[in-house]
N, C-alpha and C positions, 0 to 999 in steps of 0.2 A: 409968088403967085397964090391966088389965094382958090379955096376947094370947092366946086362947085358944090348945091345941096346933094345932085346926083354922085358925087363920087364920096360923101359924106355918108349917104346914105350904104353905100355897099363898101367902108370902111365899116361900118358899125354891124353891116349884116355878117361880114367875114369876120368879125371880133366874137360876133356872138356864136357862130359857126364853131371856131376854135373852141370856144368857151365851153359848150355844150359836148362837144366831142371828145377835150380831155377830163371830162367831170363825171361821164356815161361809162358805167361798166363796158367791156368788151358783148359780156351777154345783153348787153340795154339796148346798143348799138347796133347787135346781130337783130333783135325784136323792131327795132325800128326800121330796118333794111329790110326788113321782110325773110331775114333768114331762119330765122325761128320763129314759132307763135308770138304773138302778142300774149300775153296772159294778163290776168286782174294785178298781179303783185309785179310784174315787169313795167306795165302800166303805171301802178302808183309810185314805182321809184323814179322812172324816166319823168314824169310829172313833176313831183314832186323837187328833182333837182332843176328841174329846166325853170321852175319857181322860185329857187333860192338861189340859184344865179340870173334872174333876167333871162333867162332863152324864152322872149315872148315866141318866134318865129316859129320855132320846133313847139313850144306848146301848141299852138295855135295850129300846125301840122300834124299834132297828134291828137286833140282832141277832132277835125275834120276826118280821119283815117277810123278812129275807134269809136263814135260818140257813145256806145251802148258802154265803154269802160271810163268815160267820164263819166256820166251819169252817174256811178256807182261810186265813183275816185269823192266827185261829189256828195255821195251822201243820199243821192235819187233813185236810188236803184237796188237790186241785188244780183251779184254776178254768179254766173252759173261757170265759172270755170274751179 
């Protein structure tokens, strides 16, 4: 039987899920849940792996949640933390 695009598509979101999850520090993970700050240097790691593994999903949830620490992650800014 062959995989629809929809079960295709949430095959590759739950890959990347994993991916992201085993690759985030325990402290990356707590800043992404909300259980600790976010800060400018928690920010640029969580970015930065979720970039050198493909976790577009989580980027793309992180830079929507912080954009005042992309901007900065980027290059546009200066962070006040």
């Amino acid at each position: 039987m062959q995989k629809t695009k929809m079960q295709k598509q949430k095959e590759n979101a739950f890959g990347e899920f994993l991916d992201v999850t085993f690759q985030l520090s325990e402290e990356e993970l707590q800043a992404i849940h909300g259980l600790i700050p976010m800060t400018q240097e928690l920010f640029n790691r969580c970015a930065g792996k979720c970039e050198e593994i493909g976790g577009v999903r989580q980027l793309e949830e992180l830079i929507r949640e912080f954009p005042e620490l992309y901007r900065v992650y980027r290059g546009g800014g200066s962070s006040v933390d």
